[in-house]
C-alpha positions as CSV (number, residue, x, y, z in Angstrom):
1,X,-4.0,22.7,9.2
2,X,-6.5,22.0,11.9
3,X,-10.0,20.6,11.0
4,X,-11.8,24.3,11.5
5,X,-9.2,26.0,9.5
6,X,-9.8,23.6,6.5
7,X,-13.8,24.4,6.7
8,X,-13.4,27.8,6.9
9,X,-10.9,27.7,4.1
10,X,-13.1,25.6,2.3
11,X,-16.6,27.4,2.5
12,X,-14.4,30.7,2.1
13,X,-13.0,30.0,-1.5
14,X,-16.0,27.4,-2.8
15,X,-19.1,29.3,-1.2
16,X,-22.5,27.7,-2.1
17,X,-20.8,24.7,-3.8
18,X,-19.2,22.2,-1.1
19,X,-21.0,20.6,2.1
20,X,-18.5,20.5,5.0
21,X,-19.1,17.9,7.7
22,X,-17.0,16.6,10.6
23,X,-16.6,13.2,12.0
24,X,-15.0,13.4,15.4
25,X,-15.0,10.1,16.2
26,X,-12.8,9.0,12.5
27,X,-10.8,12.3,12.9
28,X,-12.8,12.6,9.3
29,X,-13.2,16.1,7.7
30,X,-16.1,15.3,4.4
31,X,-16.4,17.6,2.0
32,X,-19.3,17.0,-0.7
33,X,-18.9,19.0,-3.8
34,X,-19.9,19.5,-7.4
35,X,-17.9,18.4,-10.3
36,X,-17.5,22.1,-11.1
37,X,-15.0,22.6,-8.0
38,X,-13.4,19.0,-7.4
39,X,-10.0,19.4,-9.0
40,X,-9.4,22.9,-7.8
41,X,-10.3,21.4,-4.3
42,X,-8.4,18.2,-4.6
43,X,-5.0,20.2,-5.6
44,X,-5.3,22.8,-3.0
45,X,-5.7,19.9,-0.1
46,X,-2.6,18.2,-2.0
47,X,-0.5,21.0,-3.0
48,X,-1.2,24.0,-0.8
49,X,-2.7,22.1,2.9
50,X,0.0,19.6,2.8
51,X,-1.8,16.5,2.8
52,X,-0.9,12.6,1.2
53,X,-3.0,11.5,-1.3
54,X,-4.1,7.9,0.1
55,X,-6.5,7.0,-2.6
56,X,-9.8,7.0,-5.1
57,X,-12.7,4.6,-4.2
58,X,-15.6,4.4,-6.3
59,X,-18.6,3.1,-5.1
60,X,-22.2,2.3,-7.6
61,X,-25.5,2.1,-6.3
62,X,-28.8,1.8,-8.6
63,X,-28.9,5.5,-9.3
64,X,-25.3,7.2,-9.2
65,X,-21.6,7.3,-8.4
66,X,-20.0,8.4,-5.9
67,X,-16.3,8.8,-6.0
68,X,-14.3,9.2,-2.7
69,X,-11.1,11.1,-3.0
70,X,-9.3,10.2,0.3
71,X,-6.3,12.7,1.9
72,X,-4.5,12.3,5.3
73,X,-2.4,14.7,7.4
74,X,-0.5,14.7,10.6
75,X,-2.1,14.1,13.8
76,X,-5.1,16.7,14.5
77,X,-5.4,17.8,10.5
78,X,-6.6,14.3,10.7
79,X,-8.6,13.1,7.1
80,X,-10.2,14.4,4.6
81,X,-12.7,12.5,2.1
82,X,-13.5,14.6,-0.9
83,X,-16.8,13.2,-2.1
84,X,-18.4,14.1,-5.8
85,X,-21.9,11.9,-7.2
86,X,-23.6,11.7,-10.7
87,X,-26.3,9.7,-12.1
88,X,-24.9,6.5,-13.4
89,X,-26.0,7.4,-16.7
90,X,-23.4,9.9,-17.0
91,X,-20.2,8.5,-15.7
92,X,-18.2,11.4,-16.8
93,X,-15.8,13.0,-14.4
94,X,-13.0,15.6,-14.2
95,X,-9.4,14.5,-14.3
96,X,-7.2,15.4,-11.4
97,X,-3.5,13.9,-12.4
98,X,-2.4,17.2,-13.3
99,X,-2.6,18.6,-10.0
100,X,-2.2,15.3,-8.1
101,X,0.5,12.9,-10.1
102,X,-0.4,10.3,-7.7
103,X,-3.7,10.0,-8.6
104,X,-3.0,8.8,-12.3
105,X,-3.4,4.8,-11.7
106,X,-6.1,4.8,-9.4
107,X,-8.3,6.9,-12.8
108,X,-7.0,4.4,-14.8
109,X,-7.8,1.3,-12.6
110,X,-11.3,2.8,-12.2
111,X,-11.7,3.6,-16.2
112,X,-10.8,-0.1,-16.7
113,X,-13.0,-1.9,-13.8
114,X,-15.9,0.5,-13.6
115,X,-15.9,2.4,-16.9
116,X,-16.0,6.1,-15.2
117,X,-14.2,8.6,-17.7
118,X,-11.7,10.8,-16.4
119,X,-11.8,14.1,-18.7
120,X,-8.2,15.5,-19.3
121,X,-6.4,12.2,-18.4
122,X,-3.8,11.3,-20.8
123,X,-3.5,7.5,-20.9
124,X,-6.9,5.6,-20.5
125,X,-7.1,1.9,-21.3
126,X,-5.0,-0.7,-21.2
127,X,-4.3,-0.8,-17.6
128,X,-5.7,-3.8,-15.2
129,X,-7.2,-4.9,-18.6
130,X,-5.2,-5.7,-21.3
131,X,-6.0,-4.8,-24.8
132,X,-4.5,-7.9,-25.6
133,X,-6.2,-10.6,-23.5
134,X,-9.6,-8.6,-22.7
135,X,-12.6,-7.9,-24.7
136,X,-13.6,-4.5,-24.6
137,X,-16.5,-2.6,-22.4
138,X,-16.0,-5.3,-19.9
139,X,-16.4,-3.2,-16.5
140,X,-16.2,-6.1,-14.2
141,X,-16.7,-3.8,-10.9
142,X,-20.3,-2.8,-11.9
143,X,-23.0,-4.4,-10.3
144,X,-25.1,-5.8,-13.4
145,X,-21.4,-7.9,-14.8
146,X,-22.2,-11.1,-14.2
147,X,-19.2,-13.3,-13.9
148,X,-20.8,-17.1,-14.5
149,X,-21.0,-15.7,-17.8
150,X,-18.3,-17.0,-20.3
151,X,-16.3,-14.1,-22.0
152,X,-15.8,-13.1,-25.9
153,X,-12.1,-15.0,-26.4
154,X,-10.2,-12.5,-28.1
155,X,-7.4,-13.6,-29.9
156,X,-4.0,-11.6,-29.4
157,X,-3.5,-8.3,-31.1
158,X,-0.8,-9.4,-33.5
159,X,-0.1,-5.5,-34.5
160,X,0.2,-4.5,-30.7
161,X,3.3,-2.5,-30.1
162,X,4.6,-1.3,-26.7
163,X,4.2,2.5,-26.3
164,X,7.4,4.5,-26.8
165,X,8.8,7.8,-25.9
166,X,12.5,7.2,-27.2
167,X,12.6,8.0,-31.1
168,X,16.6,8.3,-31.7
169,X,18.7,6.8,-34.4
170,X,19.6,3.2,-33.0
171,X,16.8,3.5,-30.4
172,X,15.2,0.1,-29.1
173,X,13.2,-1.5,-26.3
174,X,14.5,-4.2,-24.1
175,X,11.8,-6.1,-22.8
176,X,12.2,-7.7,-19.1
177,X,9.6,-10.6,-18.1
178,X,6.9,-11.2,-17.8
179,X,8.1,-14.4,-16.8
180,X,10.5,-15.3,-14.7
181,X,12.3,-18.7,-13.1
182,X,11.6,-19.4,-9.2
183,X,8.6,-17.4,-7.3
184,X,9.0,-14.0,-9.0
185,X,5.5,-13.1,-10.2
186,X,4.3,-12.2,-13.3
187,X,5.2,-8.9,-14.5
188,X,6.5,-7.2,-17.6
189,X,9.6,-4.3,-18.0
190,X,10.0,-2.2,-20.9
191,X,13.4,-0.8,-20.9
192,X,14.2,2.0,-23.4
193,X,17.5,2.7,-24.6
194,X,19.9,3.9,-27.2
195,X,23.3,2.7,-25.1
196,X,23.8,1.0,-22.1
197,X,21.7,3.6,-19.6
198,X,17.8,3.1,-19.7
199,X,16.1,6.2,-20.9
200,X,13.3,5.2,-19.8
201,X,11.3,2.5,-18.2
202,X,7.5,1.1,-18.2
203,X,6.0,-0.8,-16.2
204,X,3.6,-3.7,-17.2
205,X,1.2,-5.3,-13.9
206,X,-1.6,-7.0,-13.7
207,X,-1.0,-10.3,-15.3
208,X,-2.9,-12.2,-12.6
209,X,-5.3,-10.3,-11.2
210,X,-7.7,-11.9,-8.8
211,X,-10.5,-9.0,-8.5
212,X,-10.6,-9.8,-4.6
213,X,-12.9,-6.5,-4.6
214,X,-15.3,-8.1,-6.5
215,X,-15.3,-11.8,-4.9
216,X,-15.4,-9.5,-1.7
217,X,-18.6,-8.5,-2.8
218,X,-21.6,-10.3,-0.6
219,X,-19.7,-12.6,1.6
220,X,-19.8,-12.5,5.2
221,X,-16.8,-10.5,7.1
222,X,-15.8,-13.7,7.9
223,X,-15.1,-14.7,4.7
224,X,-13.6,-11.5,3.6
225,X,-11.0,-11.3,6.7
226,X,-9.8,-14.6,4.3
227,X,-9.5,-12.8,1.7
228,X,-7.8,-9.6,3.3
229,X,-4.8,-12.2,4.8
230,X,-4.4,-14.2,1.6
231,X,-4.2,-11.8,-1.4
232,X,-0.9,-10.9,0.0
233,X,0.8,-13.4,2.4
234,X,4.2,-11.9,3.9
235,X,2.2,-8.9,5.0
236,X,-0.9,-11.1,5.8
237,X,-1.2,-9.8,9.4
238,X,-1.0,-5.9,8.3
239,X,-3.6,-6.1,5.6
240,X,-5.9,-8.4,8.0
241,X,-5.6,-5.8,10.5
242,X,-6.3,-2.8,8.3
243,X,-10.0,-4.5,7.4
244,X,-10.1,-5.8,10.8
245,X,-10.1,-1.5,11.7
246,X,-12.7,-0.7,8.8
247,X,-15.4,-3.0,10.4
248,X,-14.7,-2.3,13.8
249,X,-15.5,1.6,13.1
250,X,-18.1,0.5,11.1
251,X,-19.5,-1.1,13.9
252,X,-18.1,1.2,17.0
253,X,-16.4,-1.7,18.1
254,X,-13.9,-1.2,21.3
255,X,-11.2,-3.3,21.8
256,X,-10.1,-4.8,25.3
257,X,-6.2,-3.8,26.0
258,X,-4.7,-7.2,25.8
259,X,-6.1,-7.1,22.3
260,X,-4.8,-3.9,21.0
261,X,-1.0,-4.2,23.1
262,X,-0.9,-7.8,21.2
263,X,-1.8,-6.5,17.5
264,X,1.2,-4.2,18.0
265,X,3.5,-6.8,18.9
266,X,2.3,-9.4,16.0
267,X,2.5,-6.6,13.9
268,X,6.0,-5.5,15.0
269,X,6.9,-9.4,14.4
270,X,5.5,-9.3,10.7
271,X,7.7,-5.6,10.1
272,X,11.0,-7.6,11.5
273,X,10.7,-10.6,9.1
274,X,9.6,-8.6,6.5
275,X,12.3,-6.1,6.8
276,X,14.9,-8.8,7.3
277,X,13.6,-10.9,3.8
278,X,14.2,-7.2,1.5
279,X,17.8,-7.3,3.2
280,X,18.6,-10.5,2.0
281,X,17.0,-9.5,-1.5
282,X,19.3,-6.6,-2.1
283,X,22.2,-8.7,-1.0
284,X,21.2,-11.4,-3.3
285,X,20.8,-8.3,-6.1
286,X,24.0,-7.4,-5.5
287,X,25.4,-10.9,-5.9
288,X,27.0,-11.0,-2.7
289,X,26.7,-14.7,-1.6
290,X,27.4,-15.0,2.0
291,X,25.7,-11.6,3.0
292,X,23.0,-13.2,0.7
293,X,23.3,-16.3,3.3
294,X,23.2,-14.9,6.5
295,X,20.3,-12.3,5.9
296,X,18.4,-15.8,4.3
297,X,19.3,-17.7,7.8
298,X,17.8,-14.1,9.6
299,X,14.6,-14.3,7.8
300,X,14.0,-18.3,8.5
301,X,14.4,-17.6,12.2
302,X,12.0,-14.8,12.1
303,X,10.0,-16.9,10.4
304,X,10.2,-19.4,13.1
305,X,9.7,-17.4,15.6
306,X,6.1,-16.3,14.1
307,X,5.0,-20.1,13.8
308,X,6.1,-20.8,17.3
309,X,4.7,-18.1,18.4
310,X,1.5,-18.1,16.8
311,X,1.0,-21.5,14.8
312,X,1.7,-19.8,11.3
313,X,5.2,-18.9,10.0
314,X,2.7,-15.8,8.1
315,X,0.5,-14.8,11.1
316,X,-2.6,-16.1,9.4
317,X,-5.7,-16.9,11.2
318,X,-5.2,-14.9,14.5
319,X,-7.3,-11.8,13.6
320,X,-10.9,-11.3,13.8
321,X,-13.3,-8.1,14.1
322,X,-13.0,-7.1,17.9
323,X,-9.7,-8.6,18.7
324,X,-8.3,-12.2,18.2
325,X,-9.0,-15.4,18.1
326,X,-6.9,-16.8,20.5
327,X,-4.5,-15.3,23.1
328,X,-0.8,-15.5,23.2
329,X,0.7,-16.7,26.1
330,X,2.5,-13.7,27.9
331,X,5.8,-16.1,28.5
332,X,5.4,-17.1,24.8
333,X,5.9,-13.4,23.5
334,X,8.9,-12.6,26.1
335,X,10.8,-15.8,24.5
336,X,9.8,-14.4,21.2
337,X,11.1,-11.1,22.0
338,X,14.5,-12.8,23.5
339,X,14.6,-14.4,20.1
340,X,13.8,-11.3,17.8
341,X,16.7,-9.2,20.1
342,X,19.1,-12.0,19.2
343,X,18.7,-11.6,15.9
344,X,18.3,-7.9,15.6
345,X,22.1,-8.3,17.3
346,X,22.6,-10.0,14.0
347,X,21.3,-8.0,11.5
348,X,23.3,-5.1,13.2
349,X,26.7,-6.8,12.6
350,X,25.5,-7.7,9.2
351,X,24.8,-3.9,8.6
352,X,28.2,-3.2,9.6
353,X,30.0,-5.3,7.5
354,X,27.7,-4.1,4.3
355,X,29.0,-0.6,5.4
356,X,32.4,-1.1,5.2
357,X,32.4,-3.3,2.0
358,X,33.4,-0.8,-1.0
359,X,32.6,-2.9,-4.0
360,X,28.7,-3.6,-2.4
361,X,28.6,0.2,-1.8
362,X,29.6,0.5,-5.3
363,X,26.7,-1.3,-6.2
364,X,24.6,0.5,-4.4
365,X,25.0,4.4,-3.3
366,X,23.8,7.1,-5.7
367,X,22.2,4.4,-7.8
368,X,18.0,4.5,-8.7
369,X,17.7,8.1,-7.0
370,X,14.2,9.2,-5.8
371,X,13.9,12.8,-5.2
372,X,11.5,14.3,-2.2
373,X,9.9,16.6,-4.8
374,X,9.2,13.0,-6.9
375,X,7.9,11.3,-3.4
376,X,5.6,14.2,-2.6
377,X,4.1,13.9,-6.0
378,X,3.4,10.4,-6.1
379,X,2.3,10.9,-2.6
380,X,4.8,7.4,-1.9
381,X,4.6,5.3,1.2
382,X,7.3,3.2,3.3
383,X,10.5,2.9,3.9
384,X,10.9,4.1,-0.2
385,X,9.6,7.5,0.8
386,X,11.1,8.3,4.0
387,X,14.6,7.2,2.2
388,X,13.7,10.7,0.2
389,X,13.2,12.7,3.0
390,X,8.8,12.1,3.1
391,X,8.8,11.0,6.4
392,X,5.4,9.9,7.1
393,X,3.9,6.9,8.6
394,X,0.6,6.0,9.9
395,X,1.6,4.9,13.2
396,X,2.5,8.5,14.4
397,X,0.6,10.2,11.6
398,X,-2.6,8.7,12.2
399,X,-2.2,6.2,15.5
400,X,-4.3,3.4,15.6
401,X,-4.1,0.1,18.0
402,X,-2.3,2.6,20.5
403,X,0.5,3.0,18.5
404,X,0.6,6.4,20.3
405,X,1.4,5.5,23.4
406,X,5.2,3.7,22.5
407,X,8.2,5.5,22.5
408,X,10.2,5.3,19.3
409,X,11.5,7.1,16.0
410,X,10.3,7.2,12.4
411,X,13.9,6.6,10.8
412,X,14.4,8.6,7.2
413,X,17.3,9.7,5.2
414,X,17.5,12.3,2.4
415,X,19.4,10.6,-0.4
416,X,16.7,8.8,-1.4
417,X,19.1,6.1,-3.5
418,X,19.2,2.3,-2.6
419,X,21.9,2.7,0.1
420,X,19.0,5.0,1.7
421,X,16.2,2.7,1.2
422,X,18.8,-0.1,2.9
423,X,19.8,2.0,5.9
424,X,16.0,3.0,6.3
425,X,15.1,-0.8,6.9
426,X,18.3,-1.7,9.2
427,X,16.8,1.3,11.4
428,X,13.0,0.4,11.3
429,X,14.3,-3.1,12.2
430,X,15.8,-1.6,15.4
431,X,12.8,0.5,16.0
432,X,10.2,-2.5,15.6
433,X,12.2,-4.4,18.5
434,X,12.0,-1.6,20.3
435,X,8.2,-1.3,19.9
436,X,8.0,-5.5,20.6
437,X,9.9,-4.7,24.3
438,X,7.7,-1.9,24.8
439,X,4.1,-4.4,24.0
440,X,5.6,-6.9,26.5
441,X,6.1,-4.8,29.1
442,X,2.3,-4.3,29.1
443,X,0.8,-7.4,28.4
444,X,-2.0,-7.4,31.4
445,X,-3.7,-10.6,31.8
446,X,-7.3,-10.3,30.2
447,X,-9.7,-10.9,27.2
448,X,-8.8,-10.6,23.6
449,X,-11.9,-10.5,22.2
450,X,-14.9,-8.6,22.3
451,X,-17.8,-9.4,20.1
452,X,-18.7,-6.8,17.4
453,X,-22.5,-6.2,16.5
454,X,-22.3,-5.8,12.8
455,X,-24.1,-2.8,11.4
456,X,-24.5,-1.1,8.2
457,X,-22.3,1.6,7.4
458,X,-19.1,2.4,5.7
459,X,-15.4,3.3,7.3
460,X,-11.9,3.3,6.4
461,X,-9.3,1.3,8.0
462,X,-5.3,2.0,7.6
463,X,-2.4,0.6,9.1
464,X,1.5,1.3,8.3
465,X,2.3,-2.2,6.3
466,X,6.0,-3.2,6.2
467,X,6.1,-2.0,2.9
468,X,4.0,1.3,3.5
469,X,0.4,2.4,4.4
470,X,-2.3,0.5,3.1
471,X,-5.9,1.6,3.2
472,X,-8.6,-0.7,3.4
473,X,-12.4,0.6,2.6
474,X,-15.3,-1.4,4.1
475,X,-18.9,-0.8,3.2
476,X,-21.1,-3.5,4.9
477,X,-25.3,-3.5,4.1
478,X,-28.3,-4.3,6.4
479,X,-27.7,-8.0,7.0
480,X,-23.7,-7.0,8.0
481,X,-22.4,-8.6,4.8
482,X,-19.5,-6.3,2.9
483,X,-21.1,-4.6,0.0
484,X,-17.9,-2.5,-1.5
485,X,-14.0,-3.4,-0.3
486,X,-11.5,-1.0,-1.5
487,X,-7.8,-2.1,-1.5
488,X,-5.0,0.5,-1.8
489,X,-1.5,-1.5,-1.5
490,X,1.5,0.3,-0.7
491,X,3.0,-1.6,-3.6
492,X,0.4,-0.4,-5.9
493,X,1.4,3.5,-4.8
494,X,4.9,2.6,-5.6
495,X,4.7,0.6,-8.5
496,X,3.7,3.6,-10.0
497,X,7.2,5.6,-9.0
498,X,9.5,2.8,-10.0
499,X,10.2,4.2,-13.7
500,X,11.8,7.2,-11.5
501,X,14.4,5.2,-10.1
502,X,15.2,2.9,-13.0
503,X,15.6,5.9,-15.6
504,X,18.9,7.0,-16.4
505,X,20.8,4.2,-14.5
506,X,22.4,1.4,-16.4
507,X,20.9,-2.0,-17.1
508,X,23.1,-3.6,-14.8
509,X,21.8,-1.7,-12.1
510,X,18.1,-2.4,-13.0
511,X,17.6,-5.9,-10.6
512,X,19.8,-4.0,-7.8
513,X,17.4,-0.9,-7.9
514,X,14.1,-3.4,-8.2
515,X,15.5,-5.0,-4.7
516,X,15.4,-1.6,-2.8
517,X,12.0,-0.8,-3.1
518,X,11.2,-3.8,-2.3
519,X,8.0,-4.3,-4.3
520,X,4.7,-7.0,-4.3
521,X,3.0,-8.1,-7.3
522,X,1.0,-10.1,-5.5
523,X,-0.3,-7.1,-3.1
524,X,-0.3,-5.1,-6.8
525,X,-2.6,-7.8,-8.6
526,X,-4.7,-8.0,-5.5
């Protein structure tokens, strides 16, 4: 649907009670509207105009809210921000999960940080905050929490019991975490079962959560772009870039060529290596040593290739509002291309011999099945949703960096099982070498850098991560320091699907299905 056709729609059905404006410059439709009418409008833009849910950000001044409701569509449909305010002495708002699934954590992550109330939601509490660790009323997003101030210590709630859904004869929970031996994060599984198939499945984040929102708040963009690169560090590069995006719009920033041709081809890099390290995961899951091996060796090299490259095996430290920091020689990147095609000859043989290899494909096909109807509700993002058939992706969906002007494919399949989610990553490892031979071929000598002129404002910044879109919010005040950030992960949209796959499997099949989606706590806890 085309930005006129949505107004007209809009002001049509909702006459007298929504504000239609148009941003031409963000492709940004906003539609300001009364409490009355914001579920109604949020499920036909979801459910009837086609569009992905991308996230809720709430933002507190000294006299109201204002929550953001934030939709994307294809190309020219463009964005849509669904905006709804009331005095901060009524933080009361409608509920919008039962049109819009997806939406569920992002009203329980703002009931828990801000203290908003969403009427009609089911499950409140409990969520970023534990009951059993954190005193209650806490609301560490609002402005007036101050954190020098030493909490209450609660002592454990010794009567706490997980929540359960499974009431059979012989029924019991099998708990999973939330610690684990070697760098696994923390985070806690509750697998319910009356047999050997789990019936079904929590699960428990959150344990370390480092409120990089709040820390965000007041700092210089400087300081942030640490922040952005560091609360998850194998896609350091994509979520640097997404802020990187927010402030630029903020600030109408234009970037010089070189600039924009070399973010594509750094962030091509990070997609390889990231790509390559889920391989060996699921090979490792699947407890096949030497596939385990050679997809470990992959990953090193790639890793290698970035520090080389760049003087960081992560990409950290090269991005900065209006460009980069330093320029990459254009004989550097053509040896690190040689090197990426090398090993992308590689991970095609290695793809091969999986193929062929009945007892891994055993393992493997038909096992933690996501259905496109499932995807579209949880609005997921990735390689896990174009494995069900949702093929979108910011890059052609919503170009940015010039992404529009390379030639190349969005790979999906329709199975939407792990043997999907595995072939989907062999193919956008194809397709991101394709993209890197494509940004060397127009390398132009020239700056990197412009300087960016600060200025208040807000904008949104997105970029397709390796795991999925992520969706950075920047709000920056009068003396161009950030005043709101706003996070939304790809691993924190597909967290919130991963019960789907792990139900009605069997336990043995739980670490294998985990490997597939590839998940982050770290970007989850951010």
């Amino acid at each position: 649907m085309n930005p006129a056709d949505l107004k007209e729609q809009i002001e049509g059905r909702w006459p007298g009670k929504t504000q239609v404006g148009r941003d031409v410059s963000s492709s940004t439709t906003e539609v300001t509207c009364t409490r009355a009418v914001l579920a109604d409008l949020c499920r036909c833009i979801f459910q009837h105009w086609g569009f992905g849910f991308a996230g809720l950000i709430v933002e507190e001044d000294s006299n109201a809210w204002q929550l953001r409701y934030v939709f994307y569509g294809e190309r020219d449909a463009g964005w849509v921000h669904i905006v709804v305010s009331a005095p901060v002495a009524d933080n009361v708002f409608p509920s919008v999960v039962e049109w819009i699934h997806a939406a569920d954590w992002h009203e329980r992550e703002a009931e828990d940080l801000f203290g908003v109330r969403f009427d009609g939601h089911p499950h409140l509490g409990d969520f970023v905050l534990h009951n059993d660790a954190w005193q209650e009323d806490v609301q560490p997003m609002r402005h007036g929490f101050d954190a020098q101030a030493a909490l209450r210590h609660r002592l454990p709630d010794a009567d706490w019991r997980p929540r359960r859904i499974v009431q059979e004869p012989g029924a019991f929970v099998m708990p999973v975490g939330p610690k684990f031996s070697g760098v696994t994060e923390s985070v806690h599984f509750l697998l319910e079962t009356v047999g050997e198939d789990v019936i079904r499945s929590s699960t428990r984040l959150f344990y370390k959560w480092r409120a990089i929102e709040k820390l965000a708040e007041g700092k210089t963009v400087d300081e942030v772009l640490l922040l952005a690169e560091r609360f998850a560090a194998t896609t350091a590069f994509a979520h640097g870039l997404a802020f990187c995006q927010a402030v630029e719009r903020v600030s109408g920033a234009e970037l010089p060529a070189r600039a924009r041709a070399l973010r594509v081809f750094l962030a091509e890099i990070e997609r390889l290596r990231q790509h390559a390290g889920a391989i060996q995961g699921i090979c490792e899951s699947t407890a096949l040593v030497v596939a385990n091996s050679q997809a470990g060796l992959l990953e090193e090299e790639l890793l290698r290739v970035s520090g080389e490259l760049s003087g960081h095996r992560y990409l950290f430290g090269l991005l900065t509002p209006g460009g980069l920091l330093c320029d990459l020689p254009t004989n550097a990147c053509r040896i690190a291309l040689t090197q990426s095609q090398d090993i992308l000859k590689r991970l095609n043989e290695l793809e091969r011999r999986l193929s062929i290899s009945s007892s891994f494909l055993d393992r493997i096909e038909d096992v933690g099945v996501v259905r496109l109807s499932a995807a579209t509700d949880y609005s997921l993002v990735g390689p896990v949703a174009r494995a069900s058939g949702l093929v979108r992706d910011l890059r052609r969906a919503q170009p940015y960096s010039g992404y529009e002007t390379f030639d190349y494919h969005v790979p999906s399949e329709q199975e939407g099982d792990g043997y999907a989610r595995l072939r989907v990553l062999f193919a956008e490892a194809r397709q991101s070498v394709r993209i890197i031979e494509q940004a060397t071929a127009v390398l132009k000598e020239g700056d990197v850098c412009k300087t960016v002129e600060f200025r208040p404002g807000a904008a949104l910044g997105w970029v397709e991560a390796p795991r999925g879109g992520t969706f950075h919010w920047v709000r920056l005040d009068e003396g161009g320091r950030v005043a709101r950030y706003r996070v939304v992960t790809p691993s924190f949209i597909n967290w919130h699907s991963f019960h789907l796959a792990a139900e009605k499997f069997a336990f043995q099949d739980f670490p294998i299905i985990l490997s597939t989606f590839d998940l982050s706590v770290a970007e989850n806890d951010r």
